[in-house]
C-alpha positions, 0 to 999 in steps of 0.5 A: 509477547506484547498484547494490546489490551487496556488495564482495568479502570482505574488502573494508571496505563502503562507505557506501551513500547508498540515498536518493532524490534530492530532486526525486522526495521532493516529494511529502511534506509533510515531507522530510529535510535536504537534502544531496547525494544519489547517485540511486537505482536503484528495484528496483520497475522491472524495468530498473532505473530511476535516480529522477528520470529516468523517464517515469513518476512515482515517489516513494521514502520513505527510511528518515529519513521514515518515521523522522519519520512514525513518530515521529508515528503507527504506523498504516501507512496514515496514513504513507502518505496523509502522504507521498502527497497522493492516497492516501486519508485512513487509515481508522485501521482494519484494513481499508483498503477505500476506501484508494485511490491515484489513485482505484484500488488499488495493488499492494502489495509486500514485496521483490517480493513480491505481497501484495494478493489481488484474487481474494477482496479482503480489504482487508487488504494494507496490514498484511502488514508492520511498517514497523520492518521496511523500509528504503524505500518504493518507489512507482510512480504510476499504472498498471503492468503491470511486476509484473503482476496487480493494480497499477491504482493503482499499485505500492507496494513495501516494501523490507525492512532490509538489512545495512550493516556487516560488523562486528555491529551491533545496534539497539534502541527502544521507544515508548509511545503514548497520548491526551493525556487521559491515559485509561488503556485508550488506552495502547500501546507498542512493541519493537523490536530488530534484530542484522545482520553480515557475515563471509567472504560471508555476510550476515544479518539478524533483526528483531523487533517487538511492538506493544500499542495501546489504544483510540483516542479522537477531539477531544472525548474520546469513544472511537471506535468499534470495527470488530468485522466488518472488524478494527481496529488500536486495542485490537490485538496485533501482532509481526513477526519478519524473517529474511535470510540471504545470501552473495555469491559475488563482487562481482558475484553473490549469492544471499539468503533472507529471511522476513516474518511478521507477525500483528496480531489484536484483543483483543475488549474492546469492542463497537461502539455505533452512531451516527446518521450523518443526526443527526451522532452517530458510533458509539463502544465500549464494554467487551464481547466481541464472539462468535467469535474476534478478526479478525486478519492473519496473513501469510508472506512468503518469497523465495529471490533470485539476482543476477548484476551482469555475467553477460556483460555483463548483469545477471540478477535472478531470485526465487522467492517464496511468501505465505501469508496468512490474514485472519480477520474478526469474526462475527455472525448475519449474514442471508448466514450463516443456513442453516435445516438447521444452525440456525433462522434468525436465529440462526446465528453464524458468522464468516468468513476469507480464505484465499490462497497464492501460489507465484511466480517473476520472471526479468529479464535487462538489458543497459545498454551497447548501442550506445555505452550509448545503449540499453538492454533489459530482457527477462523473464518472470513466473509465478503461482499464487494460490489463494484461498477464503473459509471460514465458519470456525465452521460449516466452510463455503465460502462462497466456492469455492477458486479458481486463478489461473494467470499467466504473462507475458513482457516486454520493456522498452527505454530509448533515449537518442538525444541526451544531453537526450532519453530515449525508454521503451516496453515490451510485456508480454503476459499468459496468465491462467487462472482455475480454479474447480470446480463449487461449491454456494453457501450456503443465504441465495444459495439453495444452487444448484450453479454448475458449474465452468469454467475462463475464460481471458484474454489480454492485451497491456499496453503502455507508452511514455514520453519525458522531456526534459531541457529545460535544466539544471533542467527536465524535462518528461515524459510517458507512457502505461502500462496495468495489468491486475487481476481483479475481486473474484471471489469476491464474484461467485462467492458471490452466484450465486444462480440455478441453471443458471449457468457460471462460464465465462459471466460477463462479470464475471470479465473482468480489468480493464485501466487506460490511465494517460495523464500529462504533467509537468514537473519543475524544480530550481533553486538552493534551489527545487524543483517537480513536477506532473504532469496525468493520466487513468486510464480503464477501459472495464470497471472495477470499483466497490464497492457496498454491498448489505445490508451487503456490499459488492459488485462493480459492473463498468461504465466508469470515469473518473478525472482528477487533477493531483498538485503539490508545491514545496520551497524549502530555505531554509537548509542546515537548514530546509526548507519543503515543499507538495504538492497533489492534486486527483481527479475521478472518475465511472463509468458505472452506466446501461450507456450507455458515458458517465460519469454518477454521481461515484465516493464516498469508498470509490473516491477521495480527497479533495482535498488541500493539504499543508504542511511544515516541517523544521528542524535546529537544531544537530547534537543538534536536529531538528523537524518540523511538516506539515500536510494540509487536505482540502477539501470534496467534493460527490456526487451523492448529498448525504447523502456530501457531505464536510465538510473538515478541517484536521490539523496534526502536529509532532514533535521528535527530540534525539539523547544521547551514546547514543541519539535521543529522540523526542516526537510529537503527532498532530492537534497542535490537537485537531481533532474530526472524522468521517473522510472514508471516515465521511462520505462511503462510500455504505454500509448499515451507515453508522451502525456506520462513522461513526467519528471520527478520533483526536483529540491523541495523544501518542508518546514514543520512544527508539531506539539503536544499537550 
């Protein structure tokens, strides 16, 4: 098993092959070459799971994939749904509200460190960092309660740069992005640089990045519609900045710091024109300034974190961490922010933003050897405190009440291995919860009435267990049950009080969400063939569903079902070729009559589409290396025929050649041009359908070259 530890001072460092081992990157439609691989411990599991081993699905992006994917599109989002068949299609937005892995939200992660905020659901924990910036992409398949709060989807875990040299290393690279019509408002780029070295213990790390990106433009040459109230990443300025400082006592325990911050803000040059989505029109721009000041994310994530590989035998993990994150949307003279004493009616411009800090702390304690290293326990607890509110940043008022949540949660995990062929997990994790809200008065469009504070507790006991059978030398079956525990969006429900006499302690709504995740898999590796699937279903009794309501998206707390099967085959031809298909397919449907059986289909804004995805690597010398992938997302019908989903076919390529100094890159994206409305376009139910009935961009070319030194 791979640890990440540092060699003594003065001890060379050794090459640290931290890639996931071949059978667990499946999922991908596009993979790297394939070599022989050490297996990967996986820091998103608390007891230090090896990748491939665990009753749980997980998929680790190594830093060569994101590469390939970068070198194609900057849009974090599309990386994902790139590598994850049943993460949902890119919105090619700011927000990823309708983003959904599995049909429900993951938790999202920096180094551990929690970045969605399911108190005041932003939609914006998919831009809280710069993938420049990571190292790998850890993820976990369905639900999880091993970090706590929030992970019903799954956990996805961006681990940052780490240092690799002792001698100074530095590294450079620039991309310039832009349509193949050559429309000059369509041009961006970006910078990047980073310096790492080691010396007598000490090790650190600083990167930074700048990205400009222009307007997008879709298959026939029109320019997509802008997203003035939610944010857009096109026509955008976003920098990154990374810190890490460390020092390794001995070999076996070391102590690091390190900082992320990262802003992404509009430059409100052009205003929203809307389409007619019953006609087939969709919304486009044009130049404008929008009123107010530009969305943007502004996001600070730090973490002090101590380790010890053989405290007595055991290994201790602990951390500290704090995020500060600011998500400012656009403005307007929305219905919900008119009050008639500060202006008349119909007339108020205000804008909003989102406002949550978090104070945390985890503590692990593992012991690998037990009973002849047959067992293995993992024992901890977690504590959190999020404060969140939502303010009307032009009139300086709380639209949504400044809220506490307070968590603290031990845990216990066992891993036992009976026989050599058989592997038995389960754990316990028990959740203490409290939510603190004072009393509040809402705005004047909720009627202003006083709401008088509570402070609801919870308390729940999450469990999982898991078996995995090594079936023959290259099959694997396994199969687990997990739960997952999150909050509904509170201050949605918070700010739409709109009667008097209510008490927070009484609303049903404020009840957490707990997630059963039921799967059962198989895994098979023989010679140069490679296959995984897995079957599951995710059930919440009291789950939560976004509605759109004027405008506003709402939180609808009723039963809901999902089911899906996730697959994915490699074949490696060659040594230097690659062929890759992964699949998923995901029903989903929720209760909306209060009866306690499922009647109506979930939409495109709480599930995928179905999806096929085809991939083709290809080193052709030392020098030369080509990519092509490509995902067909299939038709879907809803109850609702107006979000019936007409599919589409997108096919990238890229090709990377690699000087005396240096790698070149040449990416197109939607390689054929294909002109589409996005699937969160056609098939999100929405009121405000016709300013979000955007396309998707059309060929796109980027331009790359990065060296290091």
């Amino acid at each position: 098993m791979l640890r990440f530890y540092r060699p003594a001072p003065g001890r060379r460092l050794p090459a640290v092959t931290a890639l996931v081992g071949a059978m667990l990157a499946l999922p991908a439609a596009a993979e790297q070459r394939p070599t022989e691989l050490d297996s990967v411990t996986v820091s998103a599991t608390r007891s230090g799971s090896v990748a491939g081993e665990t009753a749980q699905k997980i998929t680790v992006i190594s830093r060569e994939q994101i590469e390939r994917q970068l070198a194609v599109s900057s849009d974090q989002a599309q990386v994902l749904s790139n590598l994850l068949p049943s993460y949902s299609p890119s919105r090619q937005k700011l927000s990823n509200a309708g983003e959904t892995f599995r049909g429900r939200n993951p938790l999202f992660m920096i180094d551990g460190v929690p970045q969605s905020n399911p108190l005041r659901d932003s939609s914006r924990d998919g831009y809280t960092i710069d993938l420049s910036m990571v190292e790998r992409i850890e993820i976990i398949h369905g639900a999880s309660a091993e970090h706590g709060l929030g992970a019903t989807g799954g956990i996805i875990n961006f681990v940052t740069r780490r240092t690799r040299s002792e001698a100074l290393r530095q590294h450079a690279g620039i991309r310039f992005t832009g349509p193949t019509d050559s429309a000059a408002d369509g041009l961006g780029y970006k910078l990047d640089y980073r310096v790492e070295g080691m010396k007598d213990g000490w090790e650190f790390l600083a990167g930074a990045s700048y990205q400009t990106q222009g307007l997008f433009y879709d298959g026939g040459g029109r320019s997509i519609g802008v997203d003035n109230t939610q944010g857009d990443i096109m026509d955008s300025v976003s920098h990154d900045i990374l810190l890490k400082l460390g020092y390794w006592f001995d070999e076996d325990q070391n102590l690091a710091f390190s900082l992320n911050r990262f802003v992404l803000k509009g430059n409100n040059d052009y205003v929203n024109v809307p389409g007619d989505a019953d006609a087939g029109i969709p919304a486009t721009s044009r130049r404008g300034t929008p009123a107010g000041k530009a969305p943007q994310n502004d996001v600070t994530t730090t973490s002090l974190a101590y380790k010890h590989s053989n405290l007595a035998g055991h290994e201790l993990a602990a951390q500290l961490y704090s995020q500060r994150f600011r998500a400012r949307f656009g403005g307007g003279t929305f219905g919900t922010f008119q009050d008639a004493s500060l202006a008349p009616v119909g007339t108020l411009f205000d804008q909003s933003q989102n406002e949550s800090d978090k104070l945390g702390a985890k503590f692990t304690l593992s012991r690998h050897d037990l009973f002849s290293d047959r067992l293995t326990l993992t024992g901890g607890f977690d504590m959190l405190q999020d404060t969140t509110r939502q303010m009307l940043i032009a009139t300086d008022r709380e639209w949504v009440p400044e809220t506490t949540f307070r968590n603290f949660a031990p845990f216990l995990q066992a891993e036992l291995r009976p026989v050599e062929r058989l592997k038995l997990q389960a754990g316990v994790r028990r959740e203490y919860a409290e939510l603190k809200v004072d009393s509040f008065r809402t705005v004047a469009s909720a009627n202003g009435v006083l709401v008088e504070g509570g402070e609801p507790s919870f308390q729940e006991t999450l469990f999982n267990a898991g078996i995995v059978v090594q079936a023959t030398d290259w099959a694997q079956v396994f199969a687990n049950y997990s739960e997952g525990f999150g909050m509904p969006d509170v201050g949605r429900v918070l700010r739409g009080i709109n009667q008097s006499g209510q008490r927070v302690d009484d609303f049903l709504d404020l009840q957490p969400i707990v997630t059963d995740n039921r799967e059962l898999g198989v895994r098979l590796a023989h010679g140069p063939l490679e296959f995984e699937a897995s079957y599951f279903e995710s059930d919440a009794d009291l789950g939560s569903r976004l509605v759109n309501v004027g405008g506003v998206y709402q939180v609808r707390r009723e039963r809901t079902e999902i089911s899906g099967v996730e697959a994915s085959a490699a074949w490696r031809v060659t040594d230097d070729h690659r062929l890759s298909a992964g699949y998923a397919r995901l029903t989903g449907r929720s209760d909306t009559n209060g009866d306690g059986k499922v009647d109506t289909d979930l939409d495109g804004a709480n599930i995928s589409p179905n999806r096929l995805s085809l991939g083709w690597l290809a080193r052709w010398s030392d020098r030369l290396e080509t990519q092509v992938q490509a995902n067909h997302y299939f038709d879907r019908s809803f109850d609702k025929a107006s979000l019936d989903f007409d599919g589409y076919s997108l096919v990238d390529a890229s090709v990377s050649y690699r000087l005396s100094e240096g790698l070149v890159s040449v990416g197109v994206e939607n390689l054929f041009n294909e002109d589409y409305v996005t699937y969160y376009g056609q098939s999100a139910d929405s009121t405000t359908r016709d300013e979000r009935y955007f396309k998707g961009r059309g060929r796109t070319l980027t331009v790359g070259y990065r060296v290091d030194f």
